[in-house]
C-alpha angles and dihedrals in degrees: 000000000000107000104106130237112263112271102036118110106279124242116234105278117264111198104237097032121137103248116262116276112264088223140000083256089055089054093036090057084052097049090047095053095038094050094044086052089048105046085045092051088041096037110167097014126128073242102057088052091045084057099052097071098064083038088059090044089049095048093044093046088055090052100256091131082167089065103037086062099047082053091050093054095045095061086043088054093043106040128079104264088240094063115121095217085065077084099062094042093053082050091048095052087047092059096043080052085056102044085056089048086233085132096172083061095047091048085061101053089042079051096051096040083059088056103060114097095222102165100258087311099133090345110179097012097108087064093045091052092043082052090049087046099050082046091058086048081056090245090132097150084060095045094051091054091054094055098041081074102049105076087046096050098041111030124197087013125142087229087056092043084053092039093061087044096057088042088062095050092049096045079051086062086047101253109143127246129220133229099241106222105250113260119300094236095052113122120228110224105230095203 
């Protein structure tokens, strides 16, 4: 799965080596079919579940949310519940959700995604993505409550850095945005 798409800079030639995909679909349709190949060869394996996670993110990139999501719960099923890639998967479902416009669905997987304790890897996502999805149900005022937070709960944080962005974009139609209380464990200097 290693022969890149056309028009990407090309890697030195290795004689032997399978010719570069024409397009990412191309490459997509090969990982699909390598990696199913691969989970059904290898059923019930700390592989196979492994697996399951860039087959997720290649069905869902050719437009089978239904089996990205199938992908994505395989490797849920599959992974310690302490795995940090549990994270991702949770997010993947949650955009396969979106994609389907089955948004209560979505909102799970984003909850649940908040949920993870992944060590600072997408920390604060699951709430960015609750706050887009609340935004596409038209409860703006919600969603602009949730990411006023974010930049205050998780500081320096690509979720708080998206968060303000979005902030910006809903005070421009006019909703209004709230002043998030500083953090609980902040500490008021009595001097």
């Amino acid at each position: 799965m290693s022969p890149p798409v056309e028009g990407e800079p090309p890697p030195p030639a290795v004689p032997g080596e399978p010719a570069p995909f024409k397009t990412a679909k191309e490459q997509d349709e090969a990982l699909v079919k390598a990696l199913t190949a691969f989970r059904a060869e290898h059923k019930g394996t700390h592989s196979a579940t492994a697996a399951a996670l860039p087959l997720g993110k290649a069905e869902y990139r050719l437009g089978n949310n239904e089996g990205a999501i199938a992908a994505f719960g395989e490797f849920l099923k599959g992974a310690a519940q302490n795995d940090p890639l549990r994270a991702s998967a949770f997010e993947g479902q949650g955009y396969a959700y979106e994609a389907q416009q089955k948004y209560d669905q979505a909102l799970a997987a984003f909850d649940e995604m908040t949920k993870v304790n992944s060590g600072g890897f997408l920390v604060g996502m699951g709430q960015y993505h609750r706050a887009r999805i609340l935004i596409l149900q038209g409860k703006k005022d919600e969603a602009a409550a949730l990411l006023a937070k974010i930049p205050t709960e998780h500081a320096s944080s690509s979720a708080a850095r998206l968060s303000t962005e979005r902030l910006a974009l809903l005070a421009a139609e006019g909703i209004k945005v709230p002043t998030p209380a500083p953090p609980a464990d902040a500490v008021q200097d009595a001097g």
